[in-house]
C-alpha positions in Angstrom: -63.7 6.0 6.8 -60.2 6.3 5.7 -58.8 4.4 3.3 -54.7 4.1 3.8 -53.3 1.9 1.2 -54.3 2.9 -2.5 -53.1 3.5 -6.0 -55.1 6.4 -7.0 -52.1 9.1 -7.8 -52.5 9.5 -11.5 -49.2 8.3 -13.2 -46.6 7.1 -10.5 -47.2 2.9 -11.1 -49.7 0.4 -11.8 -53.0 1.9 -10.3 -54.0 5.7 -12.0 -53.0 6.3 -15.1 -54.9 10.0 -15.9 -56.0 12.6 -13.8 -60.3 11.3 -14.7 -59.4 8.0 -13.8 -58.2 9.0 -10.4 -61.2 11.4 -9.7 -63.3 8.4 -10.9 -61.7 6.2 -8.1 -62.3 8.9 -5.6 -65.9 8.8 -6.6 -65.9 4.9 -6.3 -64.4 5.8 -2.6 -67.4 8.4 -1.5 -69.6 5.2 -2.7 -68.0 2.9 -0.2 -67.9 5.3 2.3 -64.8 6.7 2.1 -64.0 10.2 2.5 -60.2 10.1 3.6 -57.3 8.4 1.4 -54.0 8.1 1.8 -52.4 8.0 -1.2 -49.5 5.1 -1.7 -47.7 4.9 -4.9 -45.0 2.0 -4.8 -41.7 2.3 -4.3 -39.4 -0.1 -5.8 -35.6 0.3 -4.7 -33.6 0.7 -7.8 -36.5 1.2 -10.0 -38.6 3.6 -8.5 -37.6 7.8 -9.9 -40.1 9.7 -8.1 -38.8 11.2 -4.8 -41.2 12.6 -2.1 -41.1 16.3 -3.3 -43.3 14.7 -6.9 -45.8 12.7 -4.3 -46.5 16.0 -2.3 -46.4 18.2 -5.6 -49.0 15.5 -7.1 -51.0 14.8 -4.0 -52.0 18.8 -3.8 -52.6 18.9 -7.4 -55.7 16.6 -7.1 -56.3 17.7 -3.8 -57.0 20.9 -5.0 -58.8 19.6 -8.1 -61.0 17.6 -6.0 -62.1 20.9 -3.6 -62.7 22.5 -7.0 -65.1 19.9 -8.1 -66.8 20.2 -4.3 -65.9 16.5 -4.2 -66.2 15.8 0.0 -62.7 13.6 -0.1 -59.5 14.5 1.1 -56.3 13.0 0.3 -53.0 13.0 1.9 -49.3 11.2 0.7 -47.7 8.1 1.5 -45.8 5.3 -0.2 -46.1 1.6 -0.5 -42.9 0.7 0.1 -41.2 -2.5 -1.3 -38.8 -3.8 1.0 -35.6 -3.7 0.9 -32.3 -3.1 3.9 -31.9 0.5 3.6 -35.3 1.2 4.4 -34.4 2.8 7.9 -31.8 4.7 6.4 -33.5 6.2 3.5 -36.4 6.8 5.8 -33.7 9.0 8.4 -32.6 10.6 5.4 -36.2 11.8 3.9 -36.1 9.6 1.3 -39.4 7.9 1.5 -42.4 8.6 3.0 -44.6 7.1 6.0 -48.0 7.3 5.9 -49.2 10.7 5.6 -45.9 12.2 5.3 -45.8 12.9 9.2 -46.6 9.8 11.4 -44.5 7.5 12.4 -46.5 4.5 10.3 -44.2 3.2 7.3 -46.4 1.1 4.8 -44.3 -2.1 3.4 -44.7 -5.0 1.1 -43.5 -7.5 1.6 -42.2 -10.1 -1.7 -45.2 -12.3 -2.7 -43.3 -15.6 -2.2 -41.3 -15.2 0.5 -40.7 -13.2 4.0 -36.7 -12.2 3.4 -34.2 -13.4 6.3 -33.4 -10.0 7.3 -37.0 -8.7 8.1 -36.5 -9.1 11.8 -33.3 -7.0 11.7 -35.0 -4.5 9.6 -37.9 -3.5 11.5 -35.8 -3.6 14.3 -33.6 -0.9 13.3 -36.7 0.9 11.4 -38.3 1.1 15.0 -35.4 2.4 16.1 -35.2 5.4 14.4 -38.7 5.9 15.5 -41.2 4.2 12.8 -43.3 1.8 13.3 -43.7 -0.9 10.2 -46.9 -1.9 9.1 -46.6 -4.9 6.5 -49.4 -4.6 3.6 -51.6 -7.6 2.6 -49.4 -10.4 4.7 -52.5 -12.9 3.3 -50.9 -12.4 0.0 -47.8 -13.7 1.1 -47.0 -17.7 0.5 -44.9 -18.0 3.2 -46.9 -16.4 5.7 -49.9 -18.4 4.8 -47.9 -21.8 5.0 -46.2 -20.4 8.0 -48.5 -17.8 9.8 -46.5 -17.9 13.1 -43.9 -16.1 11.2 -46.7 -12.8 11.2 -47.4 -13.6 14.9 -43.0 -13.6 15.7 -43.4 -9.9 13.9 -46.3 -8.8 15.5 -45.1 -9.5 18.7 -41.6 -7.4 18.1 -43.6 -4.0 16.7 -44.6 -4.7 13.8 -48.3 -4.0 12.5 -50.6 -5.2 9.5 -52.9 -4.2 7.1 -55.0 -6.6 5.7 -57.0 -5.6 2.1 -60.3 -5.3 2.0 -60.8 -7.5 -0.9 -59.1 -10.3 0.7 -61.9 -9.8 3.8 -64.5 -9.8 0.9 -63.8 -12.9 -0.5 -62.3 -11.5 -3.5 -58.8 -13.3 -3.3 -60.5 -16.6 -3.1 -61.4 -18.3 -0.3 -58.3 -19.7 1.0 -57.0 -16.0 1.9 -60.2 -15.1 2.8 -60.4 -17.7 5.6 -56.9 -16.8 6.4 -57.6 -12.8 6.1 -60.1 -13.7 9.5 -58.2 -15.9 11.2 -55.5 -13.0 11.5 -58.1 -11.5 12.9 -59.7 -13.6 15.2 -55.8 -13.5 16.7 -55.6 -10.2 16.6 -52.7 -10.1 13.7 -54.4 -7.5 11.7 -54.3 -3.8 13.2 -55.3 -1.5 9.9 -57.7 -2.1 6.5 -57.0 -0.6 3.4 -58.0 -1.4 -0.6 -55.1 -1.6 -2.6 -57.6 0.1 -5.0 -55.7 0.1 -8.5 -57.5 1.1 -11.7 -61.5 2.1 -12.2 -61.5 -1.2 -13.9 -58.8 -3.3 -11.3 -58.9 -4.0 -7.9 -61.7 -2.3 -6.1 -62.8 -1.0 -2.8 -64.6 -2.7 -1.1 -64.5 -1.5 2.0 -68.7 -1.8 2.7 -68.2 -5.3 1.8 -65.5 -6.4 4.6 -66.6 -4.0 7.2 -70.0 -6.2 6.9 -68.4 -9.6 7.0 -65.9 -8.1 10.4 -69.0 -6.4 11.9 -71.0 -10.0 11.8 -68.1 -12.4 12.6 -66.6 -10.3 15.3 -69.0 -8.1 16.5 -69.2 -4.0 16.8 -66.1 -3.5 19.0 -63.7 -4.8 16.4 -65.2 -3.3 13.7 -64.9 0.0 15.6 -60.5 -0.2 16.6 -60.4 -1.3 12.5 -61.8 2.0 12.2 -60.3 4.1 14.5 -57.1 2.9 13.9 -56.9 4.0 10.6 -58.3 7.3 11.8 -54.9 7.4 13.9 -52.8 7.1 11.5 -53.4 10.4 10.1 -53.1 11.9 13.8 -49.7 9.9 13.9 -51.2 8.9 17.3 -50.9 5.6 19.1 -53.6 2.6 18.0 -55.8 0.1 20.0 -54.7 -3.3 19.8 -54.7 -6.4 21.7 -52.2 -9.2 22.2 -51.6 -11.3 19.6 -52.7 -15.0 19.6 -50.3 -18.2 18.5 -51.6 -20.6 15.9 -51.6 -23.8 17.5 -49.9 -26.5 15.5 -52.1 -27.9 12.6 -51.7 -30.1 9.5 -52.6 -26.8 7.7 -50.6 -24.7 10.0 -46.4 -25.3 10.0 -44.8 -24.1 12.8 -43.0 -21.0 13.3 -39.5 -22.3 11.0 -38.1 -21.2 8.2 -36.0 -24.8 7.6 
């Protein structure tokens, strides 16, 4: 299983801090069944330092150090990326990183409170130069669970999701986790992915939500959740199906940002 959102990289922002801490996650990864991580430091525009070049450079280091201990885990680089409206630009000039380095899958996070009024603009012009935008954790974000039509609008213009597997797990609380399946069930969630931190922070698991997709929806979707990640590393096209409207509901406002 690949993992393709995670904090392990020792020393780039909240997740790693020392080189043990990050083979100890890895180890915590093999246990949940993961053997394939893409590593996603943030990046914060007018904050972040670290350029690509310092991801690869640190992304071989424990690469290496990881084939030296005969640990069975490979890792590759990415970047969460914060949004902001030069993303396509910066991304055309090699300043940033999809996922993997190589595909055309750009991992971005969105605020926590809000979805901003230029998003649609945005991933338009991001898919224009070729990238496909995948928005990390939308469960975590308020509008989106007030307002979840506002996922399905960007869904249906390109965009893609990852959903965390703690928020599947119940680990969020229940509220997002019932809303982490109805994305689901309406085919609004296209990847999985930890946001694994610190040994002693947010974890993986991954066996945990993979059990709870596998009994509420069955071997097939459990499988494209899986392969899907596989294709980002391949940079190759994904499975998924149309996505479904949320019918209006005291609990569900409809797509409006007024």
């Amino acid at each position: 299983m690949i993992d393709i959102h995670s904090h392990i990289l020792p020393g780039f922002d909240n997740g790693a801090r020392t080189e043990d801490e990050s083979i100890a996650m890895v180890h915590k990864a093999m246990s949940e069944g993961i053997d394939k991580i893409i590593l996603t430091p943030s990046y914060i525009s007018g904050e972040s330092l670290v350029n690509p070049d310092q991801i690869f450079e640190a992304v071989s280091l424990l690469d290496n150090k990881l084939y030296e201990m005969n640990v069975p885990v490979k890792v590759y680089p990415g970047q969460l990326i914060h949004v902001y409206g030069e993303i396509s630009t910066d991304l055309e000039n090699g300043d940033l990183l999809p996922l993997n380095h190589k595909s055309q899958y750009v991992l971005i996070k969105l605020p926590n409170s809000h979805v901003p009024q230029y998003i649609e603009k945005l991933f338009f012009d991001i898919q224009i130069k070729g990238y496909t935008p995948v928005i990390a954790q939308p469960e975590l974000n308020q509008e989106l669970m007030e307002k979840p039509n506002v996922l399905y609008y960007l869904v249906k213009s390109g965009a893609l999701t990852q959903v965390n597997t703690g928020s599947i797990a119940g680990k969020n609380g229940k509220k997002i986790q019932k809303l982490s399946l109805d994305l689901l069930e309406r085919n609004l969630i296209h990847f999985l992915g930890t946001d694994a931190t610190r040994p002693s922070r947010n974890g993986f698991f991954m066996k945990d939500a993979l059990r709870l997709i596998n009994k509420e929806f069955g071997d097939v979707v459990t499988y494209q959740l899986k392969s899907n990640n596989e294709a980002i590393l391949e940079g190759m096209p994904i499975s998924k199906k149309e996505p479904i409207y949320f019918e209006s509901k005291k609990i569900w406002k409809i797509f409006s940002r007024n």
